[in-house]
C-alpha positions in Angstrom: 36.6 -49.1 -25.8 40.0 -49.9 -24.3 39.3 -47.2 -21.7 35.9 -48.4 -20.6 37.6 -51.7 -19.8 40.7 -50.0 -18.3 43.0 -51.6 -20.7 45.9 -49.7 -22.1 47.1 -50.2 -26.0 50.9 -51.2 -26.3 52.9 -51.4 -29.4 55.5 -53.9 -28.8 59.0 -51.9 -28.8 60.2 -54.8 -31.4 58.9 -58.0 -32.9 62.1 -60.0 -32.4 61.2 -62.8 -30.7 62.7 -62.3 -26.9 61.1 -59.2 -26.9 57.3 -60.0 -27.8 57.8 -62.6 -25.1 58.5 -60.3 -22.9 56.3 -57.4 -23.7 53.2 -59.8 -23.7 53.5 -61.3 -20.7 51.0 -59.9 -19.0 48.9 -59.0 -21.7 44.8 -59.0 -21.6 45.4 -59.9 -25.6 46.6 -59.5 -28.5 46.4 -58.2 -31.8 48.5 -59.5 -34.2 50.7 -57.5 -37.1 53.9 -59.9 -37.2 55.0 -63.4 -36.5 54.4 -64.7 -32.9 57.3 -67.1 -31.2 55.6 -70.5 -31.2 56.3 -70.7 -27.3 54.3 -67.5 -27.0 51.4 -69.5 -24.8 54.0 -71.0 -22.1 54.6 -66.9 -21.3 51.7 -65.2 -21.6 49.3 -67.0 -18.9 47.0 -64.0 -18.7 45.9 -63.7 -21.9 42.7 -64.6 -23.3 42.6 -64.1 -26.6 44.4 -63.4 -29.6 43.3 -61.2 -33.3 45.1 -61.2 -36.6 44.6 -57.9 -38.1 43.8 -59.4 -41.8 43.3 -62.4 -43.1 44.5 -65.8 -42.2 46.1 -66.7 -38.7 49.9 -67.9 -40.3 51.7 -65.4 -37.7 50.1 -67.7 -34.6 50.9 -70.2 -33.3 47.7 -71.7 -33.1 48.2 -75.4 -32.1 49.7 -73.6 -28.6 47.3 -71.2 -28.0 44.8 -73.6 -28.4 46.2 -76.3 -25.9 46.7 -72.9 -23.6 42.9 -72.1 -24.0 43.5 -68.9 -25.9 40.8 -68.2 -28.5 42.6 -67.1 -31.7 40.2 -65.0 -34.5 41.3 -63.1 -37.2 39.3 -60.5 -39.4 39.0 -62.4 -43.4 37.6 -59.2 -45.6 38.0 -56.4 -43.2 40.3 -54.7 -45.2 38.8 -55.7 -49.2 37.1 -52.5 -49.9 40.4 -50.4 -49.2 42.7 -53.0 -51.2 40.1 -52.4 -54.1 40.1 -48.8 -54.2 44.2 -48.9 -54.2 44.4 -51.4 -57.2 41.3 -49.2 -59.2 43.3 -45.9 -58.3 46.8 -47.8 -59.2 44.8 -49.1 -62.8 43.9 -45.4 -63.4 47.7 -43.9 -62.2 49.3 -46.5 -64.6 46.6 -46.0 -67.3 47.5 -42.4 -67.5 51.2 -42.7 -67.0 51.0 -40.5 -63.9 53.8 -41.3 -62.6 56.1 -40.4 -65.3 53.6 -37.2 -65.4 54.9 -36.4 -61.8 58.2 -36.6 -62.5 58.1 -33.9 -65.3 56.1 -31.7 -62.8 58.6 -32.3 -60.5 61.6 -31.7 -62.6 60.3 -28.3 -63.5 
């Protein structure tokens, strides 16, 4: 997808907040793992759009964006089906004390 739009993926080198400032700047958008500097708007006058990978939009700065014109989404649910599936496998693990099961194996 990126390539049909001749957009390259970067992964920001660190999410202190000089550095995301800088590494966004000119940025087509963004997609969101970690808090975003409240000021991020004011340096990134490029960018379109922003996406939370998860629920909720706490790590935006959404007031800014907004008054910048950047559309802000995020993705509520994307991920429920894989959190169920870890807590059922996590019941069963804990259910049948597997853990303390591996350790034996792993003992010898």
């Amino acid at each position: 997808m990126l390539d049909a739009a001749d957009l390259d993926a970067v992964v920001a080198t660190s999410t202190d907040f000089d550095t995301l400032r800088r590494e966004a700047a000119d940025a087509a958008g963004l997609i969101v793992g970690a808090q975003l500097p409240p000021d991020l708007s004011e340096h990134t006058p490029h960018m379109p759009d922003v996406a939370r990978q998860g629920a909720g939009v706490d790590l935006i700065p959404v007031d800014s964006a907004t008054e910048y014109g950047i559309v802000v989404a995020n993705a509520p649910g994307v991920n429920a089906g894989t959190v169920a599936e870890y807590v059922l496998a996590q019941m069963l693990a804990f259910a049948r004390r597997l853990d303390t099961l591996d350790r034996r194996v792993r003992a010898g």
